[in-house]
SELUMDO-549075 format. One record per residue (C-alpha): residue number from 0; y, z, x. Coordinates in steps of 0.1 Angstrom, whole numbers, plus 5000, padded with zeros to 4 digits. Each point is the difference from the previous one (the first is absolute). Last residue first. Example, Ala and Ser with C-alpha at 12.3 -4.5 7.8 and 13.67 -1.06 7.14 Angstrom:
2
  pos    py    pz    px
    1  4989  5071  5137
    0  4966  5007  4986
This chain:
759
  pos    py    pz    px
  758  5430  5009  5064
  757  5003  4969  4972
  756  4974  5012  4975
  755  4984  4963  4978
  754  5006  5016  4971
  753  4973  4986  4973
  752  5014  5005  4959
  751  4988  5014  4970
  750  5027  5008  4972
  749  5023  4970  5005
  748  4994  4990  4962
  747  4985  4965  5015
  746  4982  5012  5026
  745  5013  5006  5037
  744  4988  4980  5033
  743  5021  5004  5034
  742  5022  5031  4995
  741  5016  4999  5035
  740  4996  5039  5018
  739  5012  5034  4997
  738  5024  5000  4972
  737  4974  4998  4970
  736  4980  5032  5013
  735  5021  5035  4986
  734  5017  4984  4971
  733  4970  4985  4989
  732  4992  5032  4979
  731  4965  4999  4986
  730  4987  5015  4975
  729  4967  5007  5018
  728  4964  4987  4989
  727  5001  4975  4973
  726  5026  4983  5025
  725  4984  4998  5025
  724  4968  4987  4982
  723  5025  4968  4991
  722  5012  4992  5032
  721  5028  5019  5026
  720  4990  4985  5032
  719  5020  5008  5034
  718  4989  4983  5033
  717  4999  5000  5042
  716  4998  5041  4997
  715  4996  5015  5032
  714  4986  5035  4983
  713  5027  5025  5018
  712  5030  4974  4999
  711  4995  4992  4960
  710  4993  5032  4991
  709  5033  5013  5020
  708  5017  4968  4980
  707  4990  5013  4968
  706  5014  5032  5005
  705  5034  4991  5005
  704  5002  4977  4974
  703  4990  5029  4975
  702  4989  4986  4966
  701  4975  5024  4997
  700  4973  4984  4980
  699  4986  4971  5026
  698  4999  5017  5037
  697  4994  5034  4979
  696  4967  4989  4984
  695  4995  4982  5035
  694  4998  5032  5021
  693  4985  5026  4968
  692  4968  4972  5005
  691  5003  5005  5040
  690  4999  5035  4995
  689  4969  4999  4977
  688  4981  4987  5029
  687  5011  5022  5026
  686  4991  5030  4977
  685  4964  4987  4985
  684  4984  5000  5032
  683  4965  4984  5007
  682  5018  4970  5017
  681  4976  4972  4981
  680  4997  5022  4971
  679  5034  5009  4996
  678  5011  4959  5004
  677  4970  4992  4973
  676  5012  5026  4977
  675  5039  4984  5001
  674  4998  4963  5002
  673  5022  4993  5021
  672  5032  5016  5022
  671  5026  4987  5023
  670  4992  4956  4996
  669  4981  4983  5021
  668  5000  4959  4990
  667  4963  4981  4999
  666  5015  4978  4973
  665  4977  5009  4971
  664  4993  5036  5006
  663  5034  5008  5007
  662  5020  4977  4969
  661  4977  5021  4977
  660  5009  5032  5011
  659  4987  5013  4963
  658  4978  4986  4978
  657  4979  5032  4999
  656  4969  5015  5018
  655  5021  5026  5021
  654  5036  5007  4991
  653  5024  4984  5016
  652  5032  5005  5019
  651  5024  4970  4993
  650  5007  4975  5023
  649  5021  5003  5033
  648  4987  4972  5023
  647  4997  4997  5036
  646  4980  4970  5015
  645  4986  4994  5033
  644  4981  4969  5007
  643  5037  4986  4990
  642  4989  4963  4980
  641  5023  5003  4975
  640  4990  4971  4971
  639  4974  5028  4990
  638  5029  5022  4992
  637  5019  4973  4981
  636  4965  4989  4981
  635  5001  5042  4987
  634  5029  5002  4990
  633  4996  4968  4978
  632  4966  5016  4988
  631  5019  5031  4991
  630  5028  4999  4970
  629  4971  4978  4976
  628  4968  5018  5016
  627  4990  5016  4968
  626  5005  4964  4978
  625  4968  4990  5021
  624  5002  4966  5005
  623  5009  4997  5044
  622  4987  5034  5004
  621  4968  4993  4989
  620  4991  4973  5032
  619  4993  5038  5019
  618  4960  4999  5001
  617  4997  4960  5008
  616  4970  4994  4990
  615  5013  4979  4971
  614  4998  5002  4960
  613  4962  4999  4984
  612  5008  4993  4963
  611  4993  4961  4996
  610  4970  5006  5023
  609  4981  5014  4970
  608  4967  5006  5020
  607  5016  5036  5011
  606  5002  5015  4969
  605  5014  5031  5000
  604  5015  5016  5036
  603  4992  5038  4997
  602  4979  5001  4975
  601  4981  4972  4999
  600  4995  5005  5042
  599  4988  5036  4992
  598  4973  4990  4978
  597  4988  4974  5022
  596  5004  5024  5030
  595  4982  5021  4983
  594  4966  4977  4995
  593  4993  5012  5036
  592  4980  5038  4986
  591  4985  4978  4978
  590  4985  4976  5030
  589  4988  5035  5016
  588  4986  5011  4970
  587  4979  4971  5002
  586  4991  5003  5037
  585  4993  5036  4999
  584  4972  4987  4970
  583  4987  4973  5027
  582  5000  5028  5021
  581  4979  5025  4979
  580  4978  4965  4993
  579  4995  5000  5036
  578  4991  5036  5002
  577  4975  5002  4976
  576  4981  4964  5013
  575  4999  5022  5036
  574  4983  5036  4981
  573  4976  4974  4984
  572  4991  4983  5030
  571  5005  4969  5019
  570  4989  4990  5037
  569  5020  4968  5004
  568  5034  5016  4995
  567  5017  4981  4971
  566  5003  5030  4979
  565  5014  5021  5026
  564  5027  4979  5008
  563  5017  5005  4969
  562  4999  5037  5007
  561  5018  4992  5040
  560  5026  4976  4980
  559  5009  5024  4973
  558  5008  5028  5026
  557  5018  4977  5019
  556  5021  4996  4973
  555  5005  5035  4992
  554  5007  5008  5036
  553  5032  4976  5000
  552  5010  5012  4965
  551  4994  5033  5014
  550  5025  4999  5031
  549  5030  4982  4981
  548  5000  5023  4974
  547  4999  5031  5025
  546  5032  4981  5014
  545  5018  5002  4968
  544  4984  5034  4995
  543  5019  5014  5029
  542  5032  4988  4995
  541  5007  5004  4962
  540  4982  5037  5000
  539  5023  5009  5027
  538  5031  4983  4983
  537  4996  5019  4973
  536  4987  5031  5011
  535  5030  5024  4997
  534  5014  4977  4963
  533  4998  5030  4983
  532  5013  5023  5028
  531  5026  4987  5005
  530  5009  4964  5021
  529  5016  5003  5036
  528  4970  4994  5023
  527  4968  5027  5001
  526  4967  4980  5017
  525  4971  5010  4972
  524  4964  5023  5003
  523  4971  5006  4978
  522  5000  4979  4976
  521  5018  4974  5016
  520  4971  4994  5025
  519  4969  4992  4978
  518  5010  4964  4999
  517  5003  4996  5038
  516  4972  5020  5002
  515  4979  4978  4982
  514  5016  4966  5015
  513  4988  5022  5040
  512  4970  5006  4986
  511  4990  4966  4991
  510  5015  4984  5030
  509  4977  5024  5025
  508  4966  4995  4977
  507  5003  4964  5000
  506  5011  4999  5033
  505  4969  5022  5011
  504  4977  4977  4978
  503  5010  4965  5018
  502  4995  5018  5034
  501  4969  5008  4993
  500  4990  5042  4989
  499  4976  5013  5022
  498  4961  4998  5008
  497  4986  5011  5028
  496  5019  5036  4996
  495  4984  5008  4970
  494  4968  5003  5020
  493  4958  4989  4986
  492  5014  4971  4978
  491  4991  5001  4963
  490  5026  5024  4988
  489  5022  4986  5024
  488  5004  4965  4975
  487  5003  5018  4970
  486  5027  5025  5014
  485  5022  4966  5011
  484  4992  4986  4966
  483  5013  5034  4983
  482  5030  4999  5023
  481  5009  4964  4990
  480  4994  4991  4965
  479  5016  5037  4993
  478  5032  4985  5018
  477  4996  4964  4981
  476  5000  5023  4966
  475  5032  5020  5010
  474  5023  4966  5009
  473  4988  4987  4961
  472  5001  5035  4983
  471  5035  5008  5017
  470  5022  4970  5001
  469  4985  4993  4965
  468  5007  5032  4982
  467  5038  5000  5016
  466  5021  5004  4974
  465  4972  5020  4976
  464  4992  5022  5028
  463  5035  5011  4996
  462  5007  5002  4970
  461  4969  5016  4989
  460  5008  5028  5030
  459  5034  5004  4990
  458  5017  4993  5032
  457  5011  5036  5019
  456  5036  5013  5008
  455  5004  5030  5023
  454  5001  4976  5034
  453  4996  5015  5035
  452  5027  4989  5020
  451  5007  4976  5028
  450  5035  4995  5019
  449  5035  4997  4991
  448  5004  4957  5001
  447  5030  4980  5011
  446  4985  4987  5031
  445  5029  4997  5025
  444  5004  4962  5012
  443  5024  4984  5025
  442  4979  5000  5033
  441  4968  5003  4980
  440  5005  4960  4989
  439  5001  4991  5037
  438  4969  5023  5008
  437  4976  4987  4974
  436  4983  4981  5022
  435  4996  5027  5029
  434  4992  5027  4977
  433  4972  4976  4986
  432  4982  4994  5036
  431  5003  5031  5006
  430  4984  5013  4970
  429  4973  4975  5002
  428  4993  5012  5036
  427  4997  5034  4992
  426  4974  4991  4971
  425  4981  4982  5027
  424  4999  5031  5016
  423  4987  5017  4976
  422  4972  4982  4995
  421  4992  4997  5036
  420  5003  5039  5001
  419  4974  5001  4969
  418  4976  4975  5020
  417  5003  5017  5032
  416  4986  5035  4982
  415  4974  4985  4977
  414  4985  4983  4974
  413  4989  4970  5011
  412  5014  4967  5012
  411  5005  4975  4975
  410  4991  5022  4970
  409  5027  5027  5010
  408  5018  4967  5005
  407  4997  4988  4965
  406  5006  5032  4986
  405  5035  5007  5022
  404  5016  4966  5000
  403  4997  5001  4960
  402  5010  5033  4991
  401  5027  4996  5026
  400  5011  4968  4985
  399  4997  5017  4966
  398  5028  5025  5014
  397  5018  4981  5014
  396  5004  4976  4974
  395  5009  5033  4976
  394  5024  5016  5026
  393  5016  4967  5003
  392  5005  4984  4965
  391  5018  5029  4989
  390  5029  4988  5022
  389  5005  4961  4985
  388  5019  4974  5024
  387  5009  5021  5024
  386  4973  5024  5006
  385  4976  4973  4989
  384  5010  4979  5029
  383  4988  5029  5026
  382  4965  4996  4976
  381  4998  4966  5010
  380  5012  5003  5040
  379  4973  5024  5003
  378  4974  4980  4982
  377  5006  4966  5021
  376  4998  5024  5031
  375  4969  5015  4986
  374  4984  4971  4992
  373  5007  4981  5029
  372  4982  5026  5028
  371  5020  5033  5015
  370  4975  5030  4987
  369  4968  4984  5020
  368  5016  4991  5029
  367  5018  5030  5003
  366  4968  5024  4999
  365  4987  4979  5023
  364  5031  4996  5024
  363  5000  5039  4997
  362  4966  5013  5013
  361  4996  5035  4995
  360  4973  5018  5018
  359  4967  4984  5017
  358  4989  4973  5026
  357  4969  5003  5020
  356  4976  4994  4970
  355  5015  4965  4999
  354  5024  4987  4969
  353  5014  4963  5008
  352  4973  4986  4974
  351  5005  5029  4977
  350  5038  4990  4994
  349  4992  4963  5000
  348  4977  5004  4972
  347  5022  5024  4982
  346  5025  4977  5001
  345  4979  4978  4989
  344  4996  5016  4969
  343  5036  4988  4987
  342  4985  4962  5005
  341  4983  5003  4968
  340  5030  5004  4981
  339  4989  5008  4957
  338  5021  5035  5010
  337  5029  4990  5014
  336  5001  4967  4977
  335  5003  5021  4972
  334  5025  5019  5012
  333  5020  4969  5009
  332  4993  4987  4967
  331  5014  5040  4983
  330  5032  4991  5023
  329  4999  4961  4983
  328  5000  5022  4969
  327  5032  5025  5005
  326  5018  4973  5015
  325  5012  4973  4972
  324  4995  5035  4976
  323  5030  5015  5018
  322  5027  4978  4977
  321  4988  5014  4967
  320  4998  5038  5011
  319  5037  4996  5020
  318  5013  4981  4966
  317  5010  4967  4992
  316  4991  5012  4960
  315  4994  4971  4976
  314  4984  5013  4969
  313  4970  4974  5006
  312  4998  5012  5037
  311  5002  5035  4992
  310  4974  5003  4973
  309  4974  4978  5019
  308  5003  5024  5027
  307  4992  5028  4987
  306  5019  5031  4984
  305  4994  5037  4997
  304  5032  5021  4993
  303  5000  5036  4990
  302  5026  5016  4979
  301  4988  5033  4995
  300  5014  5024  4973
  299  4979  5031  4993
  298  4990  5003  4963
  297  4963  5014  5009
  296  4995  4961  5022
  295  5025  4978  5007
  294  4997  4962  5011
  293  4975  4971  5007
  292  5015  4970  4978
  291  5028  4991  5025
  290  4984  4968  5015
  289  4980  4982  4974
  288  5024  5005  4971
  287  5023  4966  5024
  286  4981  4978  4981
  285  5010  5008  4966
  284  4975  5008  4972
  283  5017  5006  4964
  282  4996  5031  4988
  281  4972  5007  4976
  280  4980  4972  4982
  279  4985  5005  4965
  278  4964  4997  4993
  277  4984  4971  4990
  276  4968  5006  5020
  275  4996  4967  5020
  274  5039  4996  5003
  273  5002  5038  5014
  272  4971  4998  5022
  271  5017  4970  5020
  270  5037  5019  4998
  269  4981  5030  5018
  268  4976  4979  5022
  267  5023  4981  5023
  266  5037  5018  5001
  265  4989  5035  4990
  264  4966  5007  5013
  263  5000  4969  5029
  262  5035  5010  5009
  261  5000  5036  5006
  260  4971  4990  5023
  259  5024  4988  5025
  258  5011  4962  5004
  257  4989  4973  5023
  256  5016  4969  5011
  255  5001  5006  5034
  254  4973  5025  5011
  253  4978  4992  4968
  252  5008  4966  5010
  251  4991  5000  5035
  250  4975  5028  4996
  249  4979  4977  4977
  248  5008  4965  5019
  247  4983  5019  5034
  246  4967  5012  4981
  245  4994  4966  4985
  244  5003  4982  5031
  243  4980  5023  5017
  242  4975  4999  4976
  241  5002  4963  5001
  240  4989  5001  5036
  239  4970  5018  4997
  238  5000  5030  5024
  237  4969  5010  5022
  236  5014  5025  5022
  235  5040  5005  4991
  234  5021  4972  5019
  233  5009  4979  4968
  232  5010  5035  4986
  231  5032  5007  5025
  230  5007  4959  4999
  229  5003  5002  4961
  228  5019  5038  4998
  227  5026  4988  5026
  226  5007  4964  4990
  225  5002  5007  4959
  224  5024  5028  5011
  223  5022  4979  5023
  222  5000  4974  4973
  221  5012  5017  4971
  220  5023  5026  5022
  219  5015  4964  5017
  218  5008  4980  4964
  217  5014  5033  4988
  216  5021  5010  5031
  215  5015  4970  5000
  214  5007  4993  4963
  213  5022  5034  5009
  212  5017  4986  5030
  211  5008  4966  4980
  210  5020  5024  4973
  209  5018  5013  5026
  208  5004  4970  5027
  207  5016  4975  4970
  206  5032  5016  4994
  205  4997  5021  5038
  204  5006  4967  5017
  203  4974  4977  5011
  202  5010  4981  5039
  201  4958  5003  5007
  200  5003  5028  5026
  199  5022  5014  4992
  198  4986  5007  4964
  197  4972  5012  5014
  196  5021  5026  5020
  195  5013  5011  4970
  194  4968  5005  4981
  193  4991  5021  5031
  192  5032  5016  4996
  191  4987  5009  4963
  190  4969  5021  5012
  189  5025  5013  5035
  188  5018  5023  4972
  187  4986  5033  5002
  186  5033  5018  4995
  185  5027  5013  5016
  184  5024  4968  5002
  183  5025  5003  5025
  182  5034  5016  4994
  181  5034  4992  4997
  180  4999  4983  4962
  179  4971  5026  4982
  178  4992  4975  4972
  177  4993  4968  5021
  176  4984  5020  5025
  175  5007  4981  5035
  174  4976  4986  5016
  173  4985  5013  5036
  172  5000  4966  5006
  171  5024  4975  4998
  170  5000  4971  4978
  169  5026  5014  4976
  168  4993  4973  4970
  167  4966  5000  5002
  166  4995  5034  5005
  165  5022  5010  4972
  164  4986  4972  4980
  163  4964  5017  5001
  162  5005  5034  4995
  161  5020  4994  4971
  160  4974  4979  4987
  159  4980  5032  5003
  158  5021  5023  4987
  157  5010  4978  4968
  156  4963  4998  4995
  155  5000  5034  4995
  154  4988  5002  4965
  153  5029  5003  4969
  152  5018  4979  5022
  151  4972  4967  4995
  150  5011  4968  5022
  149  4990  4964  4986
  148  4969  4982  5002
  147  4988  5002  4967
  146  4981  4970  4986
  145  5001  4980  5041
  144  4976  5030  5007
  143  4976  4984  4989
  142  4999  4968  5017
  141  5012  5016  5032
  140  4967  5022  4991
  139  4982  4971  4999
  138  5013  4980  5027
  137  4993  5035  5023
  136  4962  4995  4990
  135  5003  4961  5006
  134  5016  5006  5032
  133  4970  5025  5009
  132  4972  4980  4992
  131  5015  4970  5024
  130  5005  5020  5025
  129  4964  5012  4997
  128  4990  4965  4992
  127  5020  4992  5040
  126  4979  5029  5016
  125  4970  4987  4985
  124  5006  4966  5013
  123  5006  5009  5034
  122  4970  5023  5003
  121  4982  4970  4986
  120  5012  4975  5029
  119  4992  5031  5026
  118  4966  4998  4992
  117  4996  4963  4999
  116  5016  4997  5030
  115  4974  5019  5019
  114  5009  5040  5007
  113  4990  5020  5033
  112  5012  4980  5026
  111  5033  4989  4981
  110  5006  5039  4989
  109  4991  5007  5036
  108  5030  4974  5012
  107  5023  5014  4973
  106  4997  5034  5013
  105  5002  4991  5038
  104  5019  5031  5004
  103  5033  4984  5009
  102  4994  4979  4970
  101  5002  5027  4981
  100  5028  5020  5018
   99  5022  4969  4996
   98  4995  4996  4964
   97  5004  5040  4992
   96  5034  4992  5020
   95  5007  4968  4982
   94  4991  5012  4967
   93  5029  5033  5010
   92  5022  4980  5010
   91  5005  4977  4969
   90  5000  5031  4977
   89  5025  5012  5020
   88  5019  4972  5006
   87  4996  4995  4960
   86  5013  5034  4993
   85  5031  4999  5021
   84  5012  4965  4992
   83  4999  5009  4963
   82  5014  5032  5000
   81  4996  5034  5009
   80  5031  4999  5024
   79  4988  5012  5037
   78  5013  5033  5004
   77  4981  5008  5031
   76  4978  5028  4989
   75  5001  4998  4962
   74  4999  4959  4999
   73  4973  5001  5026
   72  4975  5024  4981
   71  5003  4988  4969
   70  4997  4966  5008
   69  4964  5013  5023
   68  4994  5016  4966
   67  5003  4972  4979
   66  4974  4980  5021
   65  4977  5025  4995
   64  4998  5009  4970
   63  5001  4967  4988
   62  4973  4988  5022
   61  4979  5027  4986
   60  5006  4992  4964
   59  4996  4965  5006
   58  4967  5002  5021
   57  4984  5021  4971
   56  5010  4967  4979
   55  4989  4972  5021
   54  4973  5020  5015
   53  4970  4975  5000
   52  5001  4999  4959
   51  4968  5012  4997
   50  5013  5030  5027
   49  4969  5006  5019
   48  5004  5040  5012
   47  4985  5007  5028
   46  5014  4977  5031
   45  5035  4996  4985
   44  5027  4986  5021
   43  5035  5016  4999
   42  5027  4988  5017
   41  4984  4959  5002
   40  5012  4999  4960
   39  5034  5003  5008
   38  5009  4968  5001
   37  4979  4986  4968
   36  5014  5035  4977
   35  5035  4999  5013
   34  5002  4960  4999
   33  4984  5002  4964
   32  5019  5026  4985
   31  5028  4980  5015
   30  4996  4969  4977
   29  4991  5015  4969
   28  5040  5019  5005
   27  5010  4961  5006
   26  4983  4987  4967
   25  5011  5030  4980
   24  5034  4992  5009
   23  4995  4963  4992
   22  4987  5013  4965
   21  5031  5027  4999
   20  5020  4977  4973
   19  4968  5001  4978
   18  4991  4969  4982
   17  4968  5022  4990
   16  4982  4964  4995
   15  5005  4988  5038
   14  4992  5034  5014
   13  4966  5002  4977
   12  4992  4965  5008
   11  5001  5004  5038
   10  4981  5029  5001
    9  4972  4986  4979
    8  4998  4970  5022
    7  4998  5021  5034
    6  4973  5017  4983
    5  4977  4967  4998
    4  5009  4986  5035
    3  4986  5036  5009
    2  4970  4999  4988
    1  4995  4961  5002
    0  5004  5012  5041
């Protein structure tokens, strides 16, 4: 336990040197990573995929899921209160029910049987480094992060803390949109309920839980990745250890910390090249250039979006994208695991077994025992999660769980007629299984989407290829490795049919295509949503490659573990030593490709060993200094001080990816009408939307009494704020709204004031 004794220390010295007011925070949130990930460990047990870290953080992503979706589940259908005492029953009930059924099963007595001491000791011990590993990776980024922490409106982190104090303060489930008072919120917003529900469940508030959500999700994609690609390798024929090690740190970084290509030419090399030859720099490089570079081609606009992961989590976005990635990998383990699983061919075995020459025709108890099993019940409540949490996410992850399910059981158990209807049917199952986990958040939801189209914008070929030259030649190069070894190897056998693909090759080959097509997509076809034509596959091309990012930088370091390999293979040739120093090349490029998030972090949050200039985690503490919150962080302390889960406040209308409606985002308040583009997007109509906006224009320029109170009686309104973006907005009459309630805060010239309404 030195290892872990050792990484304990480190933690503790960077809380007690950040002097952060969230450090106990932290502490607790730590806290109940661990209980989810150590109590629901039993949910899931994997038999084919060895996680080095013995599933701490697969087993945290999957015991999130589902322990947030039983809370989901009982606070929409009985009205429960999504609070504390609601999510830790049912976290509680849950471990005591998969407990129960254990030991019911005589799991713990077999585990005893199979399994000396000495065994179980270490798989104690790696589960507590993995712990370990991952608090220092979230202490990091709580380090970090401590250098900028606070809220961004020109992104739409104002959306998604929004998101998260209106749940926490309203506690009742389906929420209400903070920006659309009266109605629920129509948007995929279970990613930042999760972070909610965390928050529950170790007494953090929304202050400390949004910034803590995103050194979440970077500390757990790290680790998840490392876990996945090492324990898939370590079980490839003849392996070496340290190859797998080596493979599984590559696609964790480049996954995590990676950039594009655009930034090794004009972020790595380009300024290198310049110094060297004393030429004159161009524009400086930014961090964010990375992600819109790819654009129009013959003069025709097109505002395409390509970003990454590393980009988003140093910018700061608690998006649906960001917070999917805790699930999106442990779903790729559980794949994985479905196709490494020895014990999936006994069912075969058993099926043949009971077959006799008497009995023919359909039998349905084997059909359902093979398409109802662990993985895809843990797969159909993942992907049912996705459709709340983040939509695109689905299709795709069905998709490559298809690809995946299909090939290796097509392998399994031949190519033919019973295999195909099996194959299907387990994709049946899935889909049930997701409709019926999603259902609660269906109930209230309309997908504000109008359908696919075929796209008439193309990427500049040089552009393109140049963005994603290394998601492409690396992936691309471990799929010729494949087929031509596979046409090698029946060359000299007397049938193709003796020997097939492995299991390890047909998930290489179903993951690669499925990241190519996922990056080959938007130039063909794009979702339509509210934006023009210039903008028609932005959020296509943002959605799809995000993922498609994901997917190769996981292939791409396998891809350098299985060429490394090959030059430590007993039996070595030249064509072997070639291919091991390829992959020792891949893995350089690969390290380049992970300097970004050096670059990016200088950028973004400058020096970060001057610990004089790093501020608080805390991602609202600016509004006690900043001299733009004078006339609103008093308003906004009152409204916190009122503790109705319901709260009705008329602010002014705003306009999307501004400063505006402040005092909702920050207090959890609903107010008439929001953020305008965002609102029209969410309800895909511009009319009902733009009414609201004419409604509280009126409610504060008219100066009609009358009116006012008709406003007040149709919206409910507990509150009145006229603040300083109010102001810049409408010229406001008060004449219409001082009468109707007790003007309980005003500023010093009496120009902004809080009304609490007396109705």
């Amino acid at each position: 336990m030195a290892a872990f004794d050792a990484i304990a220390f480190i933690d503790l010295i960077i809380l007690i040197l950040s002097n952060d007011s969230g450090a106990l925070s932290a502490v607790r949130w730590l806290l109940v990573c661990f209980v989810i990930a150590l109590t629901m460990k039993p949910l899931f047990e994997f038999d084919g995929l060895k996680p080095v870290d013995e599933g701490f953080s697969i087993s945290f992503g999957l015991g999130l899921a589902a322990s947030f979706t039983l809370t989901y589940f009982l606070c929409t259908l009985t009205g429960c209160p999504f609070n504390s005492i609601t999510c830790i029953g049912c976290l509680v009930f849950i471990a005591s029910a998969i407990f129960f059924v254990k030991r019911k099963a005589g799991y713990c007595s077999r585990q005893k049987t199979r399994e000396s001491n000495i065994i179980i000791r270490k798989k104690r011990e790696r589960f507590l480094i993995g712990f370990a590993v991952f608090s220092l990776l979230f202490l990091i980024a709580f380090w970090v992060k401590g250098f900028k922490p606070l809220l961004d409106h020109q992104t739409e982190q104002f959306m998604d803390y929004g998101f998260m104090t209106a749940m926490y303060r309203q506690q009742k489930i389906p929420f209400e949109d903070m920006w659309f008072l009266g109605q629920s919120i129509n948007y995929y917003y279970l990613g930042q309920a999760v972070a909610v529900f965390i928050c529950r469940l170790g007494f953090v508030t929304p202050e400390y839980g949004y910034n803590f959500m995103l050194c979440t999700v970077f500390a757990a994609l790290l680790m998840t990745v490392f876990t996945v690609v090492e324990g898939f390798l370590r079980k490839i024929r003849e392996m070496n250890g340290v190859c797998a090690v080596i493979g599984g740190a590559a696609a964790s970084l480049m996954c995590t910390c990676g950039g594009n290509g655009h930034w090794l030419k004009y972020g790595l090399f380009g300024p290198l090249i310049n110094r060297i030859m004393g030429t004159a720099a161009g524009a400086a490089y930014y961090f964010a250039d990375p992600t819109m570079y790819i654009g129009s081609e013959y003069g025709v606009i097109d505002k395409g979006k390509h970003e990454f992961p590393a980009y988003t989590m140093v910018l700061g976005d608690l998006h649906a994208h960001v917070c999917n990635m805790l699930f999106t990998i442990p779903l790729l383990a559980v794949l994985f695991d479905y196709a490494l699983d020895e014990r999936v061919n006994a069912y075969r075995d058993k099926d043949e077994e009971k077959a006799s020459p008497e009995k023919t025709g359909f039998d349905i108890s084997s059909y359902l025992r093979k398409a109802v099993n662990r993985h895809t019940i843990a797969i159909g409540i993942l992907l049912g999660l996705f459709q709340g949490v983040n939509y695109w996410d689905f299709p795709m992850y069905y998709v490559i769980a298809g690809a995946i399910i299909l090939f290796c059981d097509i392998r399994r158990y031949g190519f033919k007629v019973s295999t195909i209807t099996n194959v299907l049917l387990k994709g049946a199952v899935i889909l049930l299984i997701g409709a019926v986990t999603i259902f609660p958040f269906n109930l209230t939801f309309n997908k504000p989407v109008s359908g696919i189209h075929l796209t008439d914008r193309h990427s500049p070929p040089d552009r393109y290829f140049l963005v994603w030259s290394v998601h492409i030649i690396i992936p691309v190069s471990l799929l010729i490795y494949v087929i031509a070894g596979r046409i090698m190897r029946n060359r000299k056998t007397a049938s193709s049919a003796v020997k097939r693909f492995n299991i390890h090759e047909l998930v290489m080959i179903a993951v690669t295509l499925c990241g190519l097509g996922l990056l080959a997509l938007p130039e063909f076809i794009y979702v339509k949503d509210i934006y023009g034509d210039n903008f028609q596959r932005y959020n296509t091309m943002f959605k799809l490659t995000f993922q498609g990012f994901i997917l190769l930088s996981v292939i791409s370091g396998i891809c350098i573990g299985v060429f490394l390999n090959k030059g430590l293979e007993k039996k070595r040739s030249a064509g072997k030593t070639a291919l091991a120093t390829v992959g020792m090349l891949y893995l350089i490029v690969a390290l380049l490709l992970s300097a970004y998030i050096g670059s990016a972090v200088k950028m973004w949050f400058g020096n970060i060993f001057e610990k004089q200039n790093r501020w608080d985690i805390s991602c609202v503490k600016f509004i006690s200094w900043d001299p733009q919150y004078d006339n609103v962080r008093e308003v906004i302390a009152l409204l916190n001080e009122d503790h109705s889960r319901s709260l009705h406040l008329m602010e002014e209308a705003g306009s999307s990816y501004s400063p505006e409606n402040r005092v909702s985002v920050f207090t959890g308040a609903s107010i008439p009408a929001g953020w305008y583009v965002h609102e029209w997007l969410w309800h895909n109509d511009s009319e009902v939307v733009h009414k609201r906006h004419d409604e509280v224009r009126d409610f504060y320029s008219l100066g009609d009494e009358e009116y006012c109170r008709e406003i007040v009686g149709k919206y409910k309104i507990d509150y009145i704020y006229v603040g300083p973006k109010t102001l810049e907005k409408y010229a406001v009459n008060y004449d219409g709204f001082s009468n109707l309630g007790d003007h309980i805060w005003e500023s010093i010239d009496g120009s902004c004031m809080l009304i609490r309404v007396n109705r």
